[in-house]
C-alpha positions in Angstrom: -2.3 9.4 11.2 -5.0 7.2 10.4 -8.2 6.9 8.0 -10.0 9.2 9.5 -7.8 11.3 10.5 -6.7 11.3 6.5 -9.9 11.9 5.5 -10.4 15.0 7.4 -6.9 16.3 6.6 -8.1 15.6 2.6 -11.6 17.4 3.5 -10.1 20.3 5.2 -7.0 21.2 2.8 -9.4 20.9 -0.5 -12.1 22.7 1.2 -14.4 19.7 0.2 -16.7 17.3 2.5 -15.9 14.5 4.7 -17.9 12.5 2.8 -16.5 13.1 -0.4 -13.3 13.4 0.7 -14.3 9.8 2.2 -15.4 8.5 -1.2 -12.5 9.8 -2.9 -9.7 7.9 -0.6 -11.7 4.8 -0.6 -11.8 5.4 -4.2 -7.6 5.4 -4.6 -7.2 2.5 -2.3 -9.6 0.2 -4.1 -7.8 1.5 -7.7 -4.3 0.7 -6.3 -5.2 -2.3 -5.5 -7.5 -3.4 -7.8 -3.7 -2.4 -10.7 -1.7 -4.3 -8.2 -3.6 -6.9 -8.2 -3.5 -7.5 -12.3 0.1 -7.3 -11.9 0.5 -3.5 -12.9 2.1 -0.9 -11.0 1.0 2.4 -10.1 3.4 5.4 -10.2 2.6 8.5 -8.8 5.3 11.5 -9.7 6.9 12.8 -7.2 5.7 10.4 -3.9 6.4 7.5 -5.0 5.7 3.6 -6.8 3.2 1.1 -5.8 4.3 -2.3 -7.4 3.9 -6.1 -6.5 7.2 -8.4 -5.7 7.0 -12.4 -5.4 8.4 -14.1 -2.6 10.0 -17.5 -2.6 8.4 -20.7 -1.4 10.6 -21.4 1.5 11.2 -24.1 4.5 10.0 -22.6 7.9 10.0 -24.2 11.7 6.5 -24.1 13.0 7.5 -22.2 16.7 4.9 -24.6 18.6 5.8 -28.3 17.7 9.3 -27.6 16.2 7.9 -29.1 13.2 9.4 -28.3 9.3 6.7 -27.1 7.4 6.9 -25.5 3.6 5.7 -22.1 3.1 4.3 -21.3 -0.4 5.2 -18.6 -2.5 3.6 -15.2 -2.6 2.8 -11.9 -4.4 3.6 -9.0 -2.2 2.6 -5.6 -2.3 5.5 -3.0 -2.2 6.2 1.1 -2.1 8.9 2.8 -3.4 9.4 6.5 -2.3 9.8 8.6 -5.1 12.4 11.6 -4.4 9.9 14.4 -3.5 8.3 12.6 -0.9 12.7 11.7 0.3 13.3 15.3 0.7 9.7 16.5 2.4 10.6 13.7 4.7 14.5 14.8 5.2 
């Protein structure tokens, strides 16, 4: 499934518009990442945890030249299923 086909799923199950169904996923996007970005995390009962992890700087091998090169270290998004969403999927 993709955006749109999100959107219209959202549209047709709360028997709203696309547009405002639209507005209202763009809406939850930019708000999760707009917490995960100041470092907060976003629970949502039931389906699951949106929360940042840091990665390592770390050594890699550029594939082209063979060459060492050092990778910096990172924030990373990550999603944590929450036990509802476990046993919908199960």
């Amino acid at each position: 499934m993709n955006k749109s086909e999100l959107i219209e799923a959202i549209a047709t199950s709360a028997d709203i518009s696309k547009a405002s169904a639209s507005k209202a996923v763009d809406a939850a996007v930019a708000t999760i990442s707009g917490a995960l970005k100041k470092g907060d995390s976003v629970s949502l009962v039931g389906f699951g945890t949106f929360a940042t992890g840091e990665r390592a700087a770390r050594t890699g091998r550029n594939p082209r030249t063979g060459e060492t090169i050092q990778i910096k270290a990172a924030k990373t998004p990550k999603f944590k299923a929450g036990k509802a969403l476990k046993d919908a999927v199960n």
